[in-house]
py3Dmol code that shows the C-alpha trace and the ligand (Angstrom):
import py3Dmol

protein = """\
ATOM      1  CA  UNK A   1     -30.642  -3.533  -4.400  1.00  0.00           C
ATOM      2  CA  UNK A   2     -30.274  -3.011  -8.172  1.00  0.00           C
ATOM      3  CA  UNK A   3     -27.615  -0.559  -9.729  1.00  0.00           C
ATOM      4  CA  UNK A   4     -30.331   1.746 -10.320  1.00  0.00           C
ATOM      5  CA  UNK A   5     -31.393   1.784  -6.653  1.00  0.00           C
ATOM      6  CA  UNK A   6     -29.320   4.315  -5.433  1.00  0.00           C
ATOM      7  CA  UNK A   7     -28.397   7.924  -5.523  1.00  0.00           C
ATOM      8  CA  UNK A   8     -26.839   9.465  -8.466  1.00  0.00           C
ATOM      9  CA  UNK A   9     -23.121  11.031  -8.283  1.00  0.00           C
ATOM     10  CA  UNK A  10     -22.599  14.546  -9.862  1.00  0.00           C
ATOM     11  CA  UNK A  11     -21.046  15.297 -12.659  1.00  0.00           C
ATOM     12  CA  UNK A  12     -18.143  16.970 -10.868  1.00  0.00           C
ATOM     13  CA  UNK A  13     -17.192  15.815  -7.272  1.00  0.00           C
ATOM     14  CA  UNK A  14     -15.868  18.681  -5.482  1.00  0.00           C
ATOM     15  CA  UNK A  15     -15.576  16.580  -1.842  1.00  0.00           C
ATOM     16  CA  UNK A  16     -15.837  12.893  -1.410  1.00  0.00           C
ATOM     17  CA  UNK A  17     -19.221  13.590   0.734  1.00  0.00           C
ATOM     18  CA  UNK A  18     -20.515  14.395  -2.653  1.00  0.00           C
ATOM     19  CA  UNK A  19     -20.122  10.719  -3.339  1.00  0.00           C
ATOM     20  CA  UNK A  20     -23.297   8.333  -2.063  1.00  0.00           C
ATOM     21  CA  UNK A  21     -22.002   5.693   0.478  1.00  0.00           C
ATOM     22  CA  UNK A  22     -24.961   3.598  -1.281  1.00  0.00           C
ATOM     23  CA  UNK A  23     -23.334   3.841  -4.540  1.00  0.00           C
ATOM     24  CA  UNK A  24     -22.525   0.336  -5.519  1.00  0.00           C
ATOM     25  CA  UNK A  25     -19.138   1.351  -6.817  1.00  0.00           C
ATOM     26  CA  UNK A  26     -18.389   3.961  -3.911  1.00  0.00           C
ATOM     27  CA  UNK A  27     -15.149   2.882  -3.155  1.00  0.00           C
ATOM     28  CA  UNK A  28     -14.177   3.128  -7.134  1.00  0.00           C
ATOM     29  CA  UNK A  29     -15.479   6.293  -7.357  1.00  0.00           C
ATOM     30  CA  UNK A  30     -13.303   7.190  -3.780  1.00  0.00           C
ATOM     31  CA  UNK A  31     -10.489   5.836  -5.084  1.00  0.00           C
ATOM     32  CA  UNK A  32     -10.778   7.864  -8.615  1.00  0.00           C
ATOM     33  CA  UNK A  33     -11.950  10.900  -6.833  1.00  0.00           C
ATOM     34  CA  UNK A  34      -8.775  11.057  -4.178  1.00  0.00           C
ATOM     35  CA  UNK A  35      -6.137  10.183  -6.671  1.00  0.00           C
ATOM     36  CA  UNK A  36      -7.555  12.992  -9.034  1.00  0.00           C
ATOM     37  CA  UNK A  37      -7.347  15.466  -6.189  1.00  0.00           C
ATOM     38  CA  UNK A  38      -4.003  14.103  -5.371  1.00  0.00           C
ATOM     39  CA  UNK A  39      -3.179  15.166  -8.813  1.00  0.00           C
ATOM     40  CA  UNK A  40      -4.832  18.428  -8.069  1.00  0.00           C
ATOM     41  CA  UNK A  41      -2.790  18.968  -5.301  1.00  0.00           C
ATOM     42  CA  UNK A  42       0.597  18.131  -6.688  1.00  0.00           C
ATOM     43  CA  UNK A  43       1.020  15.000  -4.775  1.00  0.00           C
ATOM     44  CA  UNK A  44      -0.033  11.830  -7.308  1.00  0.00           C
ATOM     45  CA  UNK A  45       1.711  11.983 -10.701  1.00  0.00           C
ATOM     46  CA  UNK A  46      -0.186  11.809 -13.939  1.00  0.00           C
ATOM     47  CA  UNK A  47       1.001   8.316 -14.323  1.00  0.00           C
ATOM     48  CA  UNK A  48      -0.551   7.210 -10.856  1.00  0.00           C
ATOM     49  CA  UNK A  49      -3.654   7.883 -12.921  1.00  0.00           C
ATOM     50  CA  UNK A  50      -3.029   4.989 -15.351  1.00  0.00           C
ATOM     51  CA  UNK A  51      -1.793   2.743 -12.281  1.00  0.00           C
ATOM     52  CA  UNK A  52      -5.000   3.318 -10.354  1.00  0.00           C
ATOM     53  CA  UNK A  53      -6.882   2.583 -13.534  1.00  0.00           C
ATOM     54  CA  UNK A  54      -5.199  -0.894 -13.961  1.00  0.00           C
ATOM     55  CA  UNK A  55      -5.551  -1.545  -9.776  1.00  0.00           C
ATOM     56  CA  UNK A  56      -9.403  -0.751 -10.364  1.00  0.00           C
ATOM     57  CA  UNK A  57      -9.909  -3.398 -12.984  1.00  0.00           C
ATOM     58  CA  UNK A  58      -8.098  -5.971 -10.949  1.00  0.00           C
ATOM     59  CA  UNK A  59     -10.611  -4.921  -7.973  1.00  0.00           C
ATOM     60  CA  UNK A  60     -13.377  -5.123 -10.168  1.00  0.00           C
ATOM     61  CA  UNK A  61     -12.208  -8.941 -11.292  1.00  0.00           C
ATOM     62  CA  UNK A  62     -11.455  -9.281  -7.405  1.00  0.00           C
ATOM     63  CA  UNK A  63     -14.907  -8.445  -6.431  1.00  0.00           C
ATOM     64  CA  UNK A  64     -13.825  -5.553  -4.454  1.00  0.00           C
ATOM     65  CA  UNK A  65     -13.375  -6.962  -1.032  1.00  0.00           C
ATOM     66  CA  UNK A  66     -10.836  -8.318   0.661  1.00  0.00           C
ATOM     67  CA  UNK A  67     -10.680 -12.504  -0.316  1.00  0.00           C
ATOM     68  CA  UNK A  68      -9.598 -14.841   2.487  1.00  0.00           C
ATOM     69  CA  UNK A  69      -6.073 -15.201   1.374  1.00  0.00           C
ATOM     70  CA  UNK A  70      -5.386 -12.088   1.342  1.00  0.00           C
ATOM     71  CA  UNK A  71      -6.592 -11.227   4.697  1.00  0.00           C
ATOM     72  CA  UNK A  72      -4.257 -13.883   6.272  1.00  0.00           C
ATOM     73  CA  UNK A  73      -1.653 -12.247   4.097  1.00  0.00           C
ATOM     74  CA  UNK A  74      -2.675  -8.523   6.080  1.00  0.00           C
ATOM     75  CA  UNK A  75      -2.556 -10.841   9.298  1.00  0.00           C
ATOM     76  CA  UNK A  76       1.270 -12.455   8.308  1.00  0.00           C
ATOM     77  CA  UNK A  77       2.287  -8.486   7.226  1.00  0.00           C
ATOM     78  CA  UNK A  78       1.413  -7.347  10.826  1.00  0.00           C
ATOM     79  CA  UNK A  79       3.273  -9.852  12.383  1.00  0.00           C
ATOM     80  CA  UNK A  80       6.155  -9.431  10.641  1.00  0.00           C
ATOM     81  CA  UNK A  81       6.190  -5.660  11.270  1.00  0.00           C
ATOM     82  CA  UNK A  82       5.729  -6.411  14.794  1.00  0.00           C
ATOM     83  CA  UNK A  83       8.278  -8.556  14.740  1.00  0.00           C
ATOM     84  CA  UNK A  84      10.762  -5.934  12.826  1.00  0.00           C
ATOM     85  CA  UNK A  85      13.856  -4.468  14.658  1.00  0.00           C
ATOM     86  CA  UNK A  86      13.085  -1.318  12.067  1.00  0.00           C
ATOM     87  CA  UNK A  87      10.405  -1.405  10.125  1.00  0.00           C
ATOM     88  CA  UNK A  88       9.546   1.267   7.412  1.00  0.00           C
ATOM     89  CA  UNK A  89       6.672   1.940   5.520  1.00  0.00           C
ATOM     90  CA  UNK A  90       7.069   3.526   1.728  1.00  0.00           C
ATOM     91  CA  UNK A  91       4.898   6.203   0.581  1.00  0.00           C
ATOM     92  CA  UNK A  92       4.203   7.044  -3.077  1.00  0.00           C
ATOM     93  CA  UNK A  93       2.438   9.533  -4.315  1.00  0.00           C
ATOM     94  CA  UNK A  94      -0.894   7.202  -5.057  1.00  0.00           C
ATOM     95  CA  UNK A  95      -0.568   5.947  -1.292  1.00  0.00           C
ATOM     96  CA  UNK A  96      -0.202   9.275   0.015  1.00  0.00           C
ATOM     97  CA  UNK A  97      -3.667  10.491  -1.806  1.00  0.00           C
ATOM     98  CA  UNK A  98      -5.126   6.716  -1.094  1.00  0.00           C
ATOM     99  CA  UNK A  99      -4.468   6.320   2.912  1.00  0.00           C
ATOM    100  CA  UNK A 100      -2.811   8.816   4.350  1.00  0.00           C
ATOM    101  CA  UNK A 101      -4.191   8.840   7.678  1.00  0.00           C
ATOM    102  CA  UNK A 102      -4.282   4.988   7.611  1.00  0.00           C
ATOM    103  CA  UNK A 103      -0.628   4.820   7.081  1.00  0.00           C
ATOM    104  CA  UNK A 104      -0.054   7.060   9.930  1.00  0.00           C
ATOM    105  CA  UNK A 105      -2.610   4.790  12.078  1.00  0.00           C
ATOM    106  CA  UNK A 106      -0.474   2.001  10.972  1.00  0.00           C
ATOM    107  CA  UNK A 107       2.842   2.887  11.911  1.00  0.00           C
ATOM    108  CA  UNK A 108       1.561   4.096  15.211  1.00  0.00           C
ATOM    109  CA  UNK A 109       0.311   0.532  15.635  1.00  0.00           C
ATOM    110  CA  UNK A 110       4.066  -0.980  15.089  1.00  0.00           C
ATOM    111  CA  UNK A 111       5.818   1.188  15.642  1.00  0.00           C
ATOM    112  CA  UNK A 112       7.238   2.053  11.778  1.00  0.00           C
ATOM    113  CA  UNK A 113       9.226   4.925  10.411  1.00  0.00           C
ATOM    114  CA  UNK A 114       7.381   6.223   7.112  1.00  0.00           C
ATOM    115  CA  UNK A 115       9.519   6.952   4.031  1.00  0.00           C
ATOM    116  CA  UNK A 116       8.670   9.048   0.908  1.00  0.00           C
ATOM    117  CA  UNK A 117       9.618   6.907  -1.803  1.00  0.00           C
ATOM    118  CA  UNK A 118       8.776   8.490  -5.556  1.00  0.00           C
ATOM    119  CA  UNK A 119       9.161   6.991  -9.065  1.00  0.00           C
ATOM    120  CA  UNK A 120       9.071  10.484 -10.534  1.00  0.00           C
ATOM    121  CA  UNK A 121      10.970  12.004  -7.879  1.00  0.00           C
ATOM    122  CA  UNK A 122      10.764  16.041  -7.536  1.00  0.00           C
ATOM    123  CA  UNK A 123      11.437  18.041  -4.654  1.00  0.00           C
ATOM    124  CA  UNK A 124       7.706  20.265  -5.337  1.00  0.00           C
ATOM    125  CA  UNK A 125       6.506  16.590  -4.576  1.00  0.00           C
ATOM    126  CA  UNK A 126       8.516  15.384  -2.113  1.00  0.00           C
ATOM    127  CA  UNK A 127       7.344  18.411  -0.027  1.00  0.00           C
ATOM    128  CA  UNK A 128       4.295  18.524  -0.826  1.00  0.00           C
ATOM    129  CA  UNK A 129       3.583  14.830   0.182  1.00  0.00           C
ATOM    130  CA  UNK A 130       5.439  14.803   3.322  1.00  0.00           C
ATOM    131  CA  UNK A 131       3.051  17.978   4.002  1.00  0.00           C
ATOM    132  CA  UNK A 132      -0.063  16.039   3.139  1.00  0.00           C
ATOM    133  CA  UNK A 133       1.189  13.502   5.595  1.00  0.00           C
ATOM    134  CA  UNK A 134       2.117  15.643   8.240  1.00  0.00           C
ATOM    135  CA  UNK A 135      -1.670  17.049   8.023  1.00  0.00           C
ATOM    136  CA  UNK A 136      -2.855  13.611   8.501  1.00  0.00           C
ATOM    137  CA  UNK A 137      -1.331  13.172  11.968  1.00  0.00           C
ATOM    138  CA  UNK A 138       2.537  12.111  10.191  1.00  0.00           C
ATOM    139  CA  UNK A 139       5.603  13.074  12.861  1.00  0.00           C
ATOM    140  CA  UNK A 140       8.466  12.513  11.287  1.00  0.00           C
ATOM    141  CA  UNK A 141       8.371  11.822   7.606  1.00  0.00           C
ATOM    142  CA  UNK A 142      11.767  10.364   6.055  1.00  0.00           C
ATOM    143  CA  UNK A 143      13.064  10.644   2.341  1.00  0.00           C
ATOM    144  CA  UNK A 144      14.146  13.750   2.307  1.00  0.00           C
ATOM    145  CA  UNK A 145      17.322  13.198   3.337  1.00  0.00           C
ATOM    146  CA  UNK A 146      18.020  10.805   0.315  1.00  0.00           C
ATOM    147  CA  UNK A 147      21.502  10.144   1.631  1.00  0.00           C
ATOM    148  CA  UNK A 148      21.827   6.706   0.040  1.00  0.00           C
ATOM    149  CA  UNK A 149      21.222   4.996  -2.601  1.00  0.00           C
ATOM    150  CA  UNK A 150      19.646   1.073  -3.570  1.00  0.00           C
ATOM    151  CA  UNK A 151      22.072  -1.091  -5.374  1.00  0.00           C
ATOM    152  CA  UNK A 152      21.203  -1.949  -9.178  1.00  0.00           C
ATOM    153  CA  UNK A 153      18.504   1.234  -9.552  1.00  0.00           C
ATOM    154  CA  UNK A 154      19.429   4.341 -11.512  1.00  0.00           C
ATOM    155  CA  UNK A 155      20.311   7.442  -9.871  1.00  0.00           C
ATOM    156  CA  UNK A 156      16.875   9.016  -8.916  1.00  0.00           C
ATOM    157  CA  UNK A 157      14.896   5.705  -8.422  1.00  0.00           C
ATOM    158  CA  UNK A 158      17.661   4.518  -6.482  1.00  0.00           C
ATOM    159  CA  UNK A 159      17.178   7.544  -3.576  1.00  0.00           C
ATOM    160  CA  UNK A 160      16.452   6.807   0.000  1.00  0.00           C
ATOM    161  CA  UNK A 161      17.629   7.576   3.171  1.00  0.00           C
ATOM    162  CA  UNK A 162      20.219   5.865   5.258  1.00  0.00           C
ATOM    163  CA  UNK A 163      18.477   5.913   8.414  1.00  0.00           C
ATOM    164  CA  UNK A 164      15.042   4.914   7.021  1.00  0.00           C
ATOM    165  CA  UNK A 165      14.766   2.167   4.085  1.00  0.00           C
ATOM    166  CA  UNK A 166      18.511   1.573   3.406  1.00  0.00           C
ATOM    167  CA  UNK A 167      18.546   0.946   7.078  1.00  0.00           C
ATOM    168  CA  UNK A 168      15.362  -0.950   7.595  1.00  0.00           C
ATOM    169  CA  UNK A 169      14.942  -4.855   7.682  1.00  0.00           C
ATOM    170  CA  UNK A 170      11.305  -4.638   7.003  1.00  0.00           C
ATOM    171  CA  UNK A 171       9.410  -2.947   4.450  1.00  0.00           C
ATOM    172  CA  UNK A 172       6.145  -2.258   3.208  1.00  0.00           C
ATOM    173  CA  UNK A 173       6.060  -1.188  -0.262  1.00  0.00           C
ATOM    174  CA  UNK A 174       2.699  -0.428  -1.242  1.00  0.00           C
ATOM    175  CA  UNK A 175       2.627   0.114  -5.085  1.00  0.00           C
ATOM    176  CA  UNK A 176       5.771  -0.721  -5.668  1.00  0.00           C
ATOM    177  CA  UNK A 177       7.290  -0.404  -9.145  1.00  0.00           C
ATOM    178  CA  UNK A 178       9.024  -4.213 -10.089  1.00  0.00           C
ATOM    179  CA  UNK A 179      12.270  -3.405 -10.671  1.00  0.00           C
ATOM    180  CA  UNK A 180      12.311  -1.402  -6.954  1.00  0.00           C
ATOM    181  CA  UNK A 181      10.594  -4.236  -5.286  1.00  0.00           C
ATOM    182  CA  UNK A 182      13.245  -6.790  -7.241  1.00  0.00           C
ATOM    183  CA  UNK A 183      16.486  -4.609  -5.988  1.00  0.00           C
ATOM    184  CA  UNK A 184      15.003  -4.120  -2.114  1.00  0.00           C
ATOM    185  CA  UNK A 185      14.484  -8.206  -1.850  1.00  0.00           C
ATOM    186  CA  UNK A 186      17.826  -8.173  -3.470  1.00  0.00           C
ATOM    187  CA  UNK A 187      19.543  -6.345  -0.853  1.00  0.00           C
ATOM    188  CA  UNK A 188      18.122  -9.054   1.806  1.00  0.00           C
ATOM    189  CA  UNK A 189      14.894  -6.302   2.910  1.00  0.00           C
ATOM    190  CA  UNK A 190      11.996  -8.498   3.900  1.00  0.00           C
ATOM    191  CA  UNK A 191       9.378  -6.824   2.047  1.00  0.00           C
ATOM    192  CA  UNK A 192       5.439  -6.720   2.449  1.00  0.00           C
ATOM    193  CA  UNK A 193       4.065  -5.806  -0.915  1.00  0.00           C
ATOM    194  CA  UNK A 194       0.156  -4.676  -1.745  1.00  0.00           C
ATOM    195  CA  UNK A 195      -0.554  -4.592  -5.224  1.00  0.00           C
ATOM    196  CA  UNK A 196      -3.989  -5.408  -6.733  1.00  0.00           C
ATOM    197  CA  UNK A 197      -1.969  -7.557  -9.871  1.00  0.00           C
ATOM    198  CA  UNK A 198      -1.299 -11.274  -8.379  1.00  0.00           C
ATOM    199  CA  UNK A 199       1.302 -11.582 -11.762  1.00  0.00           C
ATOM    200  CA  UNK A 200       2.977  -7.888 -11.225  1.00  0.00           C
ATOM    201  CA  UNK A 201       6.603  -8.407 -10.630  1.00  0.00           C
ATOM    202  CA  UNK A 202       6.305  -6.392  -7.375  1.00  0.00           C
ATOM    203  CA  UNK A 203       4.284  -8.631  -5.372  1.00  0.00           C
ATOM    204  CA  UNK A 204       6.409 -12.051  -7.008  1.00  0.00           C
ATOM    205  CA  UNK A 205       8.878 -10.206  -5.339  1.00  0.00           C
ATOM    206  CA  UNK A 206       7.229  -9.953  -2.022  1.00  0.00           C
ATOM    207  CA  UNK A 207       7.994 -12.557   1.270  1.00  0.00           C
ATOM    208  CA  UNK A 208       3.881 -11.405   2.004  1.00  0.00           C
ATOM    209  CA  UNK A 209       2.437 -10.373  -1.102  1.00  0.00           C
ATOM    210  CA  UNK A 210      -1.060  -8.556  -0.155  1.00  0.00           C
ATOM    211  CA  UNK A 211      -3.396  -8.971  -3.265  1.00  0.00           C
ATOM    212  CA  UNK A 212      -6.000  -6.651  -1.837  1.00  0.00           C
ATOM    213  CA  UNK A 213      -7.023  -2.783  -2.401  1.00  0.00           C
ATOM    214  CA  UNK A 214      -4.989  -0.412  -0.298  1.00  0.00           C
ATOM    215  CA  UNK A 215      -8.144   1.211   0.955  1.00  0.00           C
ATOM    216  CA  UNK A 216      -8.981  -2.386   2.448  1.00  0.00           C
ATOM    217  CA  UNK A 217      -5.487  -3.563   2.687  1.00  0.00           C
ATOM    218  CA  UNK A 218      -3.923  -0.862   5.410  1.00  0.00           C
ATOM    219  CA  UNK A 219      -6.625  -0.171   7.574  1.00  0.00           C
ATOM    220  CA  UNK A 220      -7.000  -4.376   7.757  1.00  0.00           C
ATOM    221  CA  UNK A 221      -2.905  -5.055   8.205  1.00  0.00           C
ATOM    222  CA  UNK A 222      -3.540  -1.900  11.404  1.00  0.00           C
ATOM    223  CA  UNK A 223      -6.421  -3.790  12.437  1.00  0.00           C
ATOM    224  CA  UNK A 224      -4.440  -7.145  12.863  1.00  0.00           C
ATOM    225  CA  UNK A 225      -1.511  -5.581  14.569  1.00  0.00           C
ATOM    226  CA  UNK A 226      -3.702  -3.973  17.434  1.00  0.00           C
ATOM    227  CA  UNK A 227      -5.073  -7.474  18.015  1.00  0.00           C
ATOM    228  CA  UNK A 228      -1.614  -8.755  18.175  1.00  0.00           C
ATOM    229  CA  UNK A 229      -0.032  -6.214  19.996  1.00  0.00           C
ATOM    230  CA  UNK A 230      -0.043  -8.582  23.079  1.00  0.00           C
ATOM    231  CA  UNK A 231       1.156 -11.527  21.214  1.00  0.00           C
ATOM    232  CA  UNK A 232       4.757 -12.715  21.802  1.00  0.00           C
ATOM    233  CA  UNK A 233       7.344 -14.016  19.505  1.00  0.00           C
ATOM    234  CA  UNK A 234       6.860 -17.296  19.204  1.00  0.00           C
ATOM    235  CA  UNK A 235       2.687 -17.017  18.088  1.00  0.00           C
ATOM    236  CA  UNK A 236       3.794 -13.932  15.773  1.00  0.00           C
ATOM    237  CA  UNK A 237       6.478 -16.563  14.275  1.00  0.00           C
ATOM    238  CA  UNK A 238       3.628 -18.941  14.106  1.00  0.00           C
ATOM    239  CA  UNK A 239       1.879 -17.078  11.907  1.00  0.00           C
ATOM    240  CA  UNK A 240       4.334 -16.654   9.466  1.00  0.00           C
ATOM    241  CA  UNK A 241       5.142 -20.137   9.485  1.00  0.00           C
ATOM    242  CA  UNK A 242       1.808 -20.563   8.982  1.00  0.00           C
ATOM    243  CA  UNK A 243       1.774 -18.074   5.918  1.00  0.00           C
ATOM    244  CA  UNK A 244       2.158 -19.430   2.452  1.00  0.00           C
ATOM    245  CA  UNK A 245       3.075 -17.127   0.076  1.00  0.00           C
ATOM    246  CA  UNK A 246       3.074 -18.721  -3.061  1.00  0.00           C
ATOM    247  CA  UNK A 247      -0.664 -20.432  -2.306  1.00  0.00           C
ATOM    248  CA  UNK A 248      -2.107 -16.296  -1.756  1.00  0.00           C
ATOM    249  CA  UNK A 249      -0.525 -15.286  -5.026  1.00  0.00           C
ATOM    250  CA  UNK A 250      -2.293 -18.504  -6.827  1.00  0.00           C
ATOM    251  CA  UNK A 251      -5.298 -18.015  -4.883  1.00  0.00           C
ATOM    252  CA  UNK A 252      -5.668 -14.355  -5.872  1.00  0.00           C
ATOM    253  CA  UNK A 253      -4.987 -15.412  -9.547  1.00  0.00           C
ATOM    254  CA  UNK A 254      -7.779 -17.943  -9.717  1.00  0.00           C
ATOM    255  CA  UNK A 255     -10.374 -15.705  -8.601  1.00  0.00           C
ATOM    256  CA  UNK A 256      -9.876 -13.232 -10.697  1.00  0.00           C
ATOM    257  CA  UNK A 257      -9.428 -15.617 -13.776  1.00  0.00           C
ATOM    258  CA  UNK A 258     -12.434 -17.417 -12.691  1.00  0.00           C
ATOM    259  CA  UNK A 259     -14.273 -15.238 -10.434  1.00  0.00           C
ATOM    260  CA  UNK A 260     -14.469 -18.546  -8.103  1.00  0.00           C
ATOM    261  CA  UNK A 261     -15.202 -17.703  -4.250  1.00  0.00           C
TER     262      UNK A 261
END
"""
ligand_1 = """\
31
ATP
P 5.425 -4.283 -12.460
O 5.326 -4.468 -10.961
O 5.630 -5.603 -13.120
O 6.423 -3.228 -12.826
P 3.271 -2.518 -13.443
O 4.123 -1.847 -14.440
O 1.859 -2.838 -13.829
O 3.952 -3.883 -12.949
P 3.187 -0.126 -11.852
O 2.617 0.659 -12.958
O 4.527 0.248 -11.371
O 3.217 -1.688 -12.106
O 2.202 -0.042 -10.598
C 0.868 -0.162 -10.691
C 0.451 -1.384 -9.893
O -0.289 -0.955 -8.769
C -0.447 -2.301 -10.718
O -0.044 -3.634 -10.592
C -1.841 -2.091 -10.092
O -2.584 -3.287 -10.089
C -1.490 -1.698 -8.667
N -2.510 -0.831 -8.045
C -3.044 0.310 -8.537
N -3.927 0.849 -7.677
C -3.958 0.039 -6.598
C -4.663 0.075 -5.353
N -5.532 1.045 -5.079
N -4.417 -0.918 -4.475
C -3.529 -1.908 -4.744
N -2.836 -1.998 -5.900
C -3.044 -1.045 -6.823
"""
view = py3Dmol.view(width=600, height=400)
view.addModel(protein, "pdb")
view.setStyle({"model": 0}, {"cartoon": {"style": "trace"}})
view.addModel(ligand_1, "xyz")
view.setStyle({"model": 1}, {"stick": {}})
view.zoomTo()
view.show()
């Protein structure tokens, strides 16, 4: 099909129905259209705007799928959540107009507390997103409490609560800004990262860096863990062993430098 072989999008996009599944670039024009009504309804920060815009140009270099290496990194990530004693799953504001039914689906599948983590932390948006989540199927949302704090971040960044990500051993930090992802690993969090940028700090920071879209990246890591659920310890530890995660960050870089499959 050529570029020119499918339906046109309207000007404005008032509902993501509006937007042709044909489209060749349908899930950049999701992606733009849920983060800008995410900013409509008070949950994405302007910024997120700017963040989405560099993910989408990684995607594009990507290919927009998921590559190979990252999908055995979204296979490693659900078996070290299923593995987890207490895993927790951060939501920013992009996530939380991205997936937020998948991130509920998710930690249904292993069993995962879900935080509200902010960069530009206000309560409007706090509520608001724990709302937004609670409409997509969300129980209990933590990060509200914000009862204690992450060594080596400044006051507001450094937020969470005791019982949720200060607690946790595992983490999924979807998004993650580098100097949060660098002060979890340093308090001895084992941390899945997702991050479209193979070179961000965030995902260098990562024991399973996911270099994947979180559209693709969530739904996939749920996927995996309902195919493991059965699986005991030792294959779950195989496939960590198994997990490499300096060869998915280099992979990930190569194909986007060279667009190589
Ligand atoms: P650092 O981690 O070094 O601080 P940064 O300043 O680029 O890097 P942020 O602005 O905090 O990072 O976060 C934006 C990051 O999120 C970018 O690396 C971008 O590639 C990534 N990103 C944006 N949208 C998506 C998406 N839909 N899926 C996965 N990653 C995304």
């Amino acid at each position: 099909m050529s570029d020119h072989d499918h339906e046109t999008v309207p000007a404005v996009v008032d509902h993501e129905d509006e937007i042709p599944e044909d489209h060749p670039r349908y899930q950049d024009l999701l992606t733009r259209h849920r983060i800008e009504a995410g900013v409509e309804k008070g949950i994405t920060h302007l910024q997120g705007m700017h963040a989405e815009g560099r993910g989408s140009a990684f995607d594009y270099l990507l290919g927009e799928e998921t590559i190979p290496s990252a999908d055995e990194a979204e296979r490693a990530a659900a078996a070290q959540l299923l593995l987890a004693d207490h895993p927790v799953l951060s939501v920013n504001g992009n996530v939380a107009a991205l997936v937020p039914g998948e991130i509920v689906d998710l930690a249904a599948a292993v069993d995962a507390d879900i935080e509200v983590n902010l960069f530009n932390r206000t309560p409007e948006r706090l509520e608001a997103i724990a709302d937004h989540l609670r409409e997509h199927g969300a129980e209990e949302v933590r990060g509200l409490e914000a009862d204690a704090r992450i060594p080596g971040l400044e006051h507001e960044r450094a937020k969470v609560d005791a019982a949720g990500i200060y607690e946790a051993d595992v983490v999924l930090v979807p998004l993650e800004d580098g100097d949060r992802a660098q002060a979890l690993s340093a308090m001895g969090k084992t941390e899945i990262v997702i991050d479209l940028n193979p070179l961000s700090r965030s995902p260098r920071a990562a024991d399973v860096p996911i270099v994947d879209n979180v559209i693709r990246a969530v739904p996939n890591v749920t996927a995996h863990a309902r195919e493991l659920a059965d699986a005991d310890e030792a294959e779950l530890r195989g496939i960590l062993e198994g997990f490499d995660r300096e060869a998915a960050l280099e992979d990930a870089e190569e194909r986007i430098r060279t667009g190589d499959r």
